[in-house]
TITOR-742840 format. One line per 10 residues: number of its first residue (from 1); their letters; for each residue x, y, z of C-alpha. Coordinates in pm, whole numbers. Layout:
N
NUM = A = X,Y,Z | ...
% end
This chain:
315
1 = XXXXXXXXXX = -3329,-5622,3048 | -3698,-5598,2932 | -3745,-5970,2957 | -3702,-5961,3312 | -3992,-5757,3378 | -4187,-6025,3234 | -4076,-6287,3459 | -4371,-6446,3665 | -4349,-6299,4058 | -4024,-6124,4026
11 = XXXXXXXXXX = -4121,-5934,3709 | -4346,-5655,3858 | -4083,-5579,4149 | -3759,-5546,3897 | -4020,-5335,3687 | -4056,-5083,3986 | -3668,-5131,4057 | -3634,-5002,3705 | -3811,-4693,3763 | -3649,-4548,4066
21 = XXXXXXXXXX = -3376,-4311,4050 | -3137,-4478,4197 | -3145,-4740,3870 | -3174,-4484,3632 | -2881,-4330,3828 | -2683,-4658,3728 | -2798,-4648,3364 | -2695,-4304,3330 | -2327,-4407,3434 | -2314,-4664,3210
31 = XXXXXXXXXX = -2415,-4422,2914 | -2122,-4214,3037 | -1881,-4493,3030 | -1783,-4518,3418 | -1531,-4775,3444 | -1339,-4564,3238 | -1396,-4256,3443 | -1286,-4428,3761 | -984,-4570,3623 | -886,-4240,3526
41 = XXXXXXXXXX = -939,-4091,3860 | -770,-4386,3987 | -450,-4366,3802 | -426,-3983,3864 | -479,-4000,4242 | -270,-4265,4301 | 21,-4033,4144 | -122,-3757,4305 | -158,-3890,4623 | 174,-3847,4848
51 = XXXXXXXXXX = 228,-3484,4634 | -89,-3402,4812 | -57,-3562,5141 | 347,-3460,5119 | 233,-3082,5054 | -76,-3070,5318 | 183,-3251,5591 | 422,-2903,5522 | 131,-2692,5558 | 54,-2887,5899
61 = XXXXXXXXXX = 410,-2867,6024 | 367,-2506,5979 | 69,-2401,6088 | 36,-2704,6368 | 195,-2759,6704 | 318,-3149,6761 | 39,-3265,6928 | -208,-3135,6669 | -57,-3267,6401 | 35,-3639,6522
71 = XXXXXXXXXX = -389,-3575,6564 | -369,-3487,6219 | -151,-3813,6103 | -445,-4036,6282 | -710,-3919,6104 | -534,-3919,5746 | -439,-4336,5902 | -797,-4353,5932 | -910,-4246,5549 | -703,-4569,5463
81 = XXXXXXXXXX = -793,-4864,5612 | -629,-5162,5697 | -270,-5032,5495 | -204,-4691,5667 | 103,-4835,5849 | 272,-5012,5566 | 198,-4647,5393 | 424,-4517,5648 | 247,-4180,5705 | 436,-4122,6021
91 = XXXXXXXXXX = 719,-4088,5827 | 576,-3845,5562 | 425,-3631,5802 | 736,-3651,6022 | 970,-3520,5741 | 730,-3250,5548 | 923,-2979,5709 | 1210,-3071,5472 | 1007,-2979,5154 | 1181,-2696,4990
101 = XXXXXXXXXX = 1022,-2424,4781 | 1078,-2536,4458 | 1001,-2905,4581 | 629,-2740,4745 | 548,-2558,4366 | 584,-2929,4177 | 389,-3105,4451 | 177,-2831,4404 | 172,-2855,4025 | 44,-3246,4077
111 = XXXXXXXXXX = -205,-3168,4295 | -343,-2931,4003 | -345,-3157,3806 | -542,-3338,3969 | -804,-3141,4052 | -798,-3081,3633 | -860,-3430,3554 | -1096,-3484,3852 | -1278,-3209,3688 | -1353,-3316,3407
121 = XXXXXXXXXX = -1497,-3686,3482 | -1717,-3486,3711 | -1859,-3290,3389 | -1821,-3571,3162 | -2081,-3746,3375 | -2309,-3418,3320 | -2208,-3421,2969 | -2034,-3118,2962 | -1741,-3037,2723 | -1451,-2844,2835
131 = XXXXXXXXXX = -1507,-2501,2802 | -1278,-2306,2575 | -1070,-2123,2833 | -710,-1935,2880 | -501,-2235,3012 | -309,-1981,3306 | -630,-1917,3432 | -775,-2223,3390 | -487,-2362,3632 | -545,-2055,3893
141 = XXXXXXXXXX = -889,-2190,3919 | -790,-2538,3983 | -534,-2425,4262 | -804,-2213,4433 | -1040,-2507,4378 | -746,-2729,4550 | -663,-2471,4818 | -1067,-2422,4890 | -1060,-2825,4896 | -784,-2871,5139
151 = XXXXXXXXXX = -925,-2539,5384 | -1264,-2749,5401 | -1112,-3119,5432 | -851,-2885,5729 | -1133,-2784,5938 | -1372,-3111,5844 | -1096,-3321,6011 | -1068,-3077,6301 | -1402,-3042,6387 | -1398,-3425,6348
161 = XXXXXXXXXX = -1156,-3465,6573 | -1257,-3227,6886 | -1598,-3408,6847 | -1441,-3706,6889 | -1239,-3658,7137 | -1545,-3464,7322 | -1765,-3802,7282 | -1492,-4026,7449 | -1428,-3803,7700 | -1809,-3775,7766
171 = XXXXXXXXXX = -1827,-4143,7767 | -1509,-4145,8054 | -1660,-3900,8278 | -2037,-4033,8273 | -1870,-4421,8388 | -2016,-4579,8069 | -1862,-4954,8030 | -1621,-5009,7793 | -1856,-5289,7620 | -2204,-5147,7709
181 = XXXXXXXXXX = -2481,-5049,7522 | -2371,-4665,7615 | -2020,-4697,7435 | -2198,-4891,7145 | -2456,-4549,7102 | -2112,-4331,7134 | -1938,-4493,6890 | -2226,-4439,6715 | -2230,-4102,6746 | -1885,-4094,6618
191 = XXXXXXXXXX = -1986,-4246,6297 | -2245,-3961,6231 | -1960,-3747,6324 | -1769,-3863,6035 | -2031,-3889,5794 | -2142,-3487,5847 | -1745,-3473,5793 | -1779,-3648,5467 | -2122,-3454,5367 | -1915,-3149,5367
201 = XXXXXXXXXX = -1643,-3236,5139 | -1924,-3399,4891 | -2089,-3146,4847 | -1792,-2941,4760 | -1668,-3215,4568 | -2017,-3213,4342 | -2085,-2881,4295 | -1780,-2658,4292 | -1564,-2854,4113 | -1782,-2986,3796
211 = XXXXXXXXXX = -1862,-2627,3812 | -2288,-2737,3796 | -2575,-2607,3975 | -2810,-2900,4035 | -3079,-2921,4287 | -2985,-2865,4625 | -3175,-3154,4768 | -3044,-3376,4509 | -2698,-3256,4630 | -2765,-3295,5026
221 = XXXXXXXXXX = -2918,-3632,4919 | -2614,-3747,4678 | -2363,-3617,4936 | -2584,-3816,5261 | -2559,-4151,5039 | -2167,-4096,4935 | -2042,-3976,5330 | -2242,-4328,5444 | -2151,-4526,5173 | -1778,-4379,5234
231 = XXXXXXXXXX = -1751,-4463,5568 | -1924,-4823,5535 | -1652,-4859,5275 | -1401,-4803,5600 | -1557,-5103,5799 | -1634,-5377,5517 | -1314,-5387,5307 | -1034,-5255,5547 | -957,-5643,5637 | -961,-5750,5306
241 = XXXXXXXXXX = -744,-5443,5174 | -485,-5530,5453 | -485,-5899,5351 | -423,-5772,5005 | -148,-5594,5079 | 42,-5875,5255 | -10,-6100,5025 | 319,-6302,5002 | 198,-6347,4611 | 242,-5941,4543
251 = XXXXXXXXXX = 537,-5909,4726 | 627,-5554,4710 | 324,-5452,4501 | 90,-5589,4776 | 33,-5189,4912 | 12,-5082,4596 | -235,-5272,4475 | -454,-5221,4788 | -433,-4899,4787 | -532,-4889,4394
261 = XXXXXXXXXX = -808,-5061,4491 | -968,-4863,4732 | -917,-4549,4545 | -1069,-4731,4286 | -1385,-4803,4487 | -1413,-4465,4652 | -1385,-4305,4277 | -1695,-4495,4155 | -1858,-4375,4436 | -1827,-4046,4417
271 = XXXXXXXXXX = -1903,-4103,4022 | -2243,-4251,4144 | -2296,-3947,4344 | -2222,-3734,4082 | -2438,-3937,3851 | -2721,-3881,4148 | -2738,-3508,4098 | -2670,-3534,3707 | -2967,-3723,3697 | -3333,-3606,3621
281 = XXXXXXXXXX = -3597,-3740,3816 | -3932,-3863,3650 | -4142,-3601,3733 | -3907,-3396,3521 | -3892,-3633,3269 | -4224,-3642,3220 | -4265,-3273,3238 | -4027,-3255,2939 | -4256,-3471,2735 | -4540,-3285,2802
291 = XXXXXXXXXX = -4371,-2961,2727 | -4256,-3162,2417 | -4591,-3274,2303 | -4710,-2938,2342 | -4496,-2778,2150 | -4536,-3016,1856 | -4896,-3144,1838 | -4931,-3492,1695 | -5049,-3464,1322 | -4920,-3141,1298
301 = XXXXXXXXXX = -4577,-3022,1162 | -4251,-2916,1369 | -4251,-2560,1483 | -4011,-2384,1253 | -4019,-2673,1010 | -4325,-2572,773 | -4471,-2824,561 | -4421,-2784,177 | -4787,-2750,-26 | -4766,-3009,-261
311 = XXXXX = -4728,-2951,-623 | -5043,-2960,-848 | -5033,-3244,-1108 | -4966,-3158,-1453 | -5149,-3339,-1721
% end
């Protein structure tokens, strides 16, 4: 895409689009192959998915008194938009407390799996190979990675909620009109709610699991632009995901395919994020080169590479 920087007007602005990180973010994942990536995570969360939510339900119905939990059912609605009731997770949540034991170890088994294959796109956008490992323990980290996932997801979505329900009650007892500029700047509110909710699990998501330590702004920063970019991804498509899925042409596989979908776009996301803290910035870059050039002095030969004295001529 040289050419284009050449283009008369448009040429020197694409030229400083090209240099940012957020384009060299883009190039990166398509060095690593992305599509690929997030049709992988895509075909093992969708099989994943109602293991998970079926196993995390149980846990609820345990732990959770009635109201709590139907709490709990809106905000999983909520991380689905547009298909949650043709989902029916009323009904999932509503019969969890059935799961038996050995039922609750192969839900449990899926959702390790999971977090396995998750795993490694995350580090295959790093370029890291799979370290050589014993396999028992390798699965006793994924479940405390999954468990450790779920604990900060549990108290994300609580904390969510009793802010939520603290800002509309705020909004109640103050008088504010239902359609004023007050309830616009709560719902507001709200929104930064969630995305603080979604930070959280990001940053999780991008650190623990690809088991990396990158730069701690680049993860606040990568997290910040996946939590907005996740919620945005709420408002814009959840119309078009629930037209998909009653879509007299899919018949049955109409919620199917919408929900493919949006796992589909939230796994590229959090690709991109991961590809954000993956990343090196051009400062580093650059101090690479230097350190480089350093190190091997033009018209001199490698370090550890010793140029061979040349053999006289014979006569």
């Amino acid at each position: 895409m040289e050419w284009l920087t050449r283009l008369p007007v448009i040429g020197p602005w694409l030229a400083r689009l090209m240099r940012t990180h957020a384009w060299r973010t883009y190039e990166h994942l398509e060095g690593v192959h992305w599509t690929r990536l997030a049709a992988a995570i895509t075909f093992v969360s969708f099989v994943a998915l109602f293991p998970l939510l079926t196993v995390g339900a149980a846990v609820g119905a345990a732990l959770l008194s009635p109201g709590q939990l139907k709490e709990l059912e809106g905000k999983l609605a909520e991380q689905v938009p547009g298909i949650a009731d043709q989902l029916n997770i009323g009904g999932l949540v509503d019969n969890a407390g059935t799961v038996g034991a050995i039922a609750a170890v192969l839900l449990v088994l899926t959702g390790v799996s999971w977090v396995g294959a998750l795993r490694d796109c995350l580090r295959a956008v790093w370029h890291k190979d799979d370290e050589p490992e014993n396999p028992f323990l390798q699965k006793l980290k994924d479940f405390g990675v999954l468990v450790g996932l779920g604990a900060v997801a549990l108290v994300s979505v609580a904390c969510s909620a009793l802010a939520g329900t603290a800002v509309g009650r705020l909004g109640d007892a103050i008088g504010l009109d239902e359609h004023g500029p007050g309830r616009a700047l709560l719902s507001v509110a709200g929104f930064c709610i969630a995305v603080l909710v979604d930070l959280l699990i990001l940053a999780y998501l991008l650190t623990l699991l690809p088991g990396v330590t990158p730069n701690r702004r680049d993860v606040v920063v990568a997290s910040l632009i996946g939590a907005i970019g996740f919620e945005l991804l709420k408002l814009l498509i959840s119309g078009y995901l629930q037209s998909v899925a009653t879509k007299s042409m899919y018949g049955a596989f109409g919620v199917p395919i919408a929900l493919l979908l949006w796992i589909n776009f939230t796994a590229k996301l959090l690709l991109y994020c991961a590809a954000w803290t993956a990343t090196p910035h051009s400062a580093e870059l650059a101090a690479d080169a230097a350190q480089k050039d350093r190190k091997d002095p033009p018209g001199e030969p490698a370090r550890g590479r010793p140029e061979r004295p040349e053999r006289p001529e014979t006569a």
